[in-house]
C-alpha positions, 0 to 999 in steps of 0.5 A: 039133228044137223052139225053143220061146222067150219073147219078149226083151222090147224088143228081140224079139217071142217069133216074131222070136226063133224065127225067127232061132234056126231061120235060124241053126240052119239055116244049119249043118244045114239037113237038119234038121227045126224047128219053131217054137212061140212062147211068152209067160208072160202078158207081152207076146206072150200075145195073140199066142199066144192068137190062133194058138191059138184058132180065131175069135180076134178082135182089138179096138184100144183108145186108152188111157192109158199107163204115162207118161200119155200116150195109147197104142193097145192091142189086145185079143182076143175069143175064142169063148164071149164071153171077152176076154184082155187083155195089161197091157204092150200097155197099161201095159208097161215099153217104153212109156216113154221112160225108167223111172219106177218111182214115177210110172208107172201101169196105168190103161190097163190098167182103161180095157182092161178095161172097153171089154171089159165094154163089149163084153159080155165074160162072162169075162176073161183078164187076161195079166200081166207086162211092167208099168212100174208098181208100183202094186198094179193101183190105176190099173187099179182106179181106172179101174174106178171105185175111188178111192183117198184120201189123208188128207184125203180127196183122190184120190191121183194116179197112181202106186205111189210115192203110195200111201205117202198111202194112207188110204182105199179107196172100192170102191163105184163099183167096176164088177163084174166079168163073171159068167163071173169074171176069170183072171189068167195071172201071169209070177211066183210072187212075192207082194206083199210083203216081199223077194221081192215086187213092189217089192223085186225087180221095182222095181230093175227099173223103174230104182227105187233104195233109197229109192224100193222102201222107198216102193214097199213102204209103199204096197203095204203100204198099200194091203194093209192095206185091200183084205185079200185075201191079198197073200202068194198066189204070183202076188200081185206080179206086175205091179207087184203087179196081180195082188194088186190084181185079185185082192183088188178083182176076185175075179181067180183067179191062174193060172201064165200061162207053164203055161196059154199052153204047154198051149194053144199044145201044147207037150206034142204038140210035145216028144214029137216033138222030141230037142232043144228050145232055149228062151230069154228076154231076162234069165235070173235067179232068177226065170226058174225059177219060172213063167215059160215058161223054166222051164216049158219046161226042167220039160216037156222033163224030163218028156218025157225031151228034152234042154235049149238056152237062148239068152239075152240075157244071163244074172244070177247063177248059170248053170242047169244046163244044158250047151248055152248061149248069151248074146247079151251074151256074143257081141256083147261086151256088153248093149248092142250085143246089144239094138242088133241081137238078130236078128242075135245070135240067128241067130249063137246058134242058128249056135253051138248047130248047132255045139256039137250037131253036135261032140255026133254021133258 
């Protein structure tokens, strides 16, 4: 059996989840064999699984600023071959914040990353998104970078997606370059940048946005757009707050599904074929979770693979997969809140219930 989950962001690192899954599954059939694969989509977790994947990864820490403005510690990985893989949340991630501010909140720590990574003689970077508090287009990133972005009167603008409604000027010509080697972006999401299932209008209620402050959040992308050409409808575009169109358009960053690549490193293939049962998870599965993020990732590599589908979820928005084996943690805890209050202790009861539900499955 193979529990192959995604990390329940803020509450459990992808191992963390694995574990207490197999502690639970154990607990009811401990003759059983597990094996543990964590998995990441490009958000938080990547590193991690980069670093058990790549013989000679090496970890570097980096003080930068965070989403809120204030310094934080992020940490970043050198692999073999000169390349640099840098995660957006360990730097400008949504649980950096004390509270959601979905206009103020910025990825600058994101460009200071990167460029102590060029620093370093980086002759090709992975740039792992998903996890981010801003919806900013990757503007803080790029600003760190050396790009200014201009107001009408030809002032900076201050930090932040909600400002880019000021947007009136894109000067790139302090911009440094990017490594020759180029810069791949592993995106969580298949969203474009724009429009209804774009970065804002999906992703910004997400980052505690309300109507009015999306519409905001949609014109300054549209803005920002509007100057950097590109192409803001490319899938992956949206992703982290719209970071990915930002790199992309600014940078010459490839977007790459990140959840397919981190699951061909880590050997998710080699994995299944030895497996009759792979649980999978993540913390909130919605509409999005099927299109490109490692739950869907997973379930379309078990179909292939002819082995049968669990998810253990922390809780579940809109219509229920169709999956028979399921489990919610909010459901079992009696709501969202206590499940994230103790989600090791829930996780072991759900991997408890679904031992249970496949051993009334044995004839």
């Amino acid at each position: 059996m193979l529990i192959a989950p995604d990390s329940f962001k803020g509450s459990a690192s992808a191992t963390a989840v694995a574990n207490a899954l197999a502690a639970g599954w154990l607990a009811v059939r401990p003759g059983d064999q597990v094996t543990r694969l964590p998995l990441a989509d490009g958000g938080e977790g990547t590193l991690d699984v980069l670093a058990a994947a790549v013989p000679g990864a090496r970890w570097h820490r980096a003080r930068v600023t965070g989403p809120g403005g204030a310094p934080v510690t992020s940490r970043w990985l050198e692999l073999p071959g000169r390349t640099a893989v840098t995660e957006l949340a360990r730097s400008s991630g949504l649980p950096l914040l004390a509270s959601p501010d979905p206009m103020g909140a910025q990825t600058t720590g994101l460009g200071e990353v990167l460029g102590r990574a060029l620093d370093a003689g980086a002759d090709r970077i992975v740039v792992g998104l998903g996890g981010s508090a801003a919806t900013d287009g990757g503007a803080g990133a790029l600003a760190a970078l050396g790009a200014r972005f201009l107001d009408a009167a030809g002032q900076s603008l201050p930090p932040g997606g909600g400002a880019l409604a000021e947007l009136a000027r894109a000067d790139l010509s302090r911009l440094r370059p990017p490594p020759a080697g180029g810069v791949t972006c592993l995106t969580d999401v298949i969203a474009p940048l724009l429009g209804p299932r774009g970065a804002a209008a999906v992703f910004g209620p997400q980052k505690g946005a309300d109507g009015a402050q999306v519409a905001r959040l949609e014109t300054g992308l549209a803005r920002l757009a509007a100057l950097l050409g590109g192409d803001p409808a490319a899938p992956g575009a949206g992703a982290a707050g719209g970071t990915g169109y930002g790199l992309a358009a600014a940078w010459g960053a490839a977007l790459t599904p990140g959840a397919a690549e981190l699951s061909r490193l880590a050997g998710l293939d080699r994995a299944l074929a030895n497996a009759d049962l792979v649980i999978t998870g993540e913390g909130r599965f919605d509409a999005t979770s099927l299109t490109g993020k490692i739950c869907g990732t997973v379930i379309a590599a078990a179909g292939a693979a002819g082995v049968p589908v669990a998810l253990a979820v922390g809780q579940i928005s809109g219509a229920k997969p169709g999956i028979a084996r399921i489990v919610s943690l909010a459901a079992l805890a009696g709501g969202t809140a206590a499940a994230q209050a103790s989600p090791r202790r829930w996780l072991r009861l759900a991997g408890q219930q679904l031992a249970r539900d496949t051993a009334g499955d044995t004839p």
